[in-house]
Residue, then its C-alpha position, 0 to 999 in steps of 0.5 A: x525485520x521492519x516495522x511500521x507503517x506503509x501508506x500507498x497512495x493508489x494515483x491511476x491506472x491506464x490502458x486497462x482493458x475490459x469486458x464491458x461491450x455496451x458501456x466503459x468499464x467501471x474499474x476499483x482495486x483491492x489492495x492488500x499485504x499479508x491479512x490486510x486489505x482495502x479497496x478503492x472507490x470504484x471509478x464509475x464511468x472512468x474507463x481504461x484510464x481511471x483516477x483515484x489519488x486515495x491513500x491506503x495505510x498498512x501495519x508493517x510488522x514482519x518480513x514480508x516484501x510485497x503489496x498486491x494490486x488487484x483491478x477490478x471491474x464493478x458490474x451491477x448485475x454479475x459477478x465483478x470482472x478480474x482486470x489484472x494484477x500488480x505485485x509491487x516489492x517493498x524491499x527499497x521502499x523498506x531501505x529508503x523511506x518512499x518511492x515516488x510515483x512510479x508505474x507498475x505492469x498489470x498483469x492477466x494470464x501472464x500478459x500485460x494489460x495496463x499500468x498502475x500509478x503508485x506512490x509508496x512511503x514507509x514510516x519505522x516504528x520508533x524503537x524503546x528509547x524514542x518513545x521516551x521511556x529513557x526521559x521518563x526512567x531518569x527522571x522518577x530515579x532508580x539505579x541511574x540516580x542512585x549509581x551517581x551518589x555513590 
């Protein structure tokens, strides 16, 4: 089971498709795993292709293997417009540390309808005796001492 942390950091989007018929779509995403979420600034006036480069961090502490995108368009004076969504699995960024830039589909009713750009990096948790407690017990005694006097 890993534990850790994930930084996602959110690049840009592209080819996404809005609802917006007199003005360029004003395009945020909600990132979330498990209970955790955050969300982007909203590009405002960045249309199909917004940029972001912001970074996200999330607590690893159990065996679930999936961060999900959702894209959203901010409207002033309705409800926000659901673009689409990604679903990045995390299995080999858990094996390998990071992934580089890399493109994910967005997804709406089943169709595709633009790309995400993330990069993704996972730090473990270091275990007991990384975090010094071997150094500190050694040093104040205890059984480790006393077992070399005899």
């Amino acid at each position: 089971m890993p534990r850790g942390t994930l930084e996602v950091v959110l690049i840009s989007a592209k080819g996404l498709d809005g609802n917006d018929f007199l003005a360029n779509i004003d395009p945020y995403v909600i990132l979330s795993y498990r209970s955790q979420e955050h969300k982007s600034t909203v590009a405002e006036g960045a249309g199909s292709n917004p940029q972001w480069n912001e970074s996200f961090l999330f607590t690893i502490s159990d065996s679930s293997c999936e961060l999900n995108l959702k894209l959203m368009d901010k409207d002033n004076f309705s409800q926000d417009d659901f673009l689409g969504e990604a679903t990045i699995p995390l299995d080999a960024v858990f094996d390998e540390g990071s992934h580089p830039e890399t493109s994910y589909n967005i997804v709406k009713d089943q169709e595709y309808c633009g790309e995400v750009k993330v990069a993704l990096t996972f730090t473990a948790e270091r275990g007991g005796a990384d975090r010094g407690y071997g150094a500190q017990e050694e040093s104040y005694g205890g059984w480790n001492e006393s077992a070399r006097d005899f």
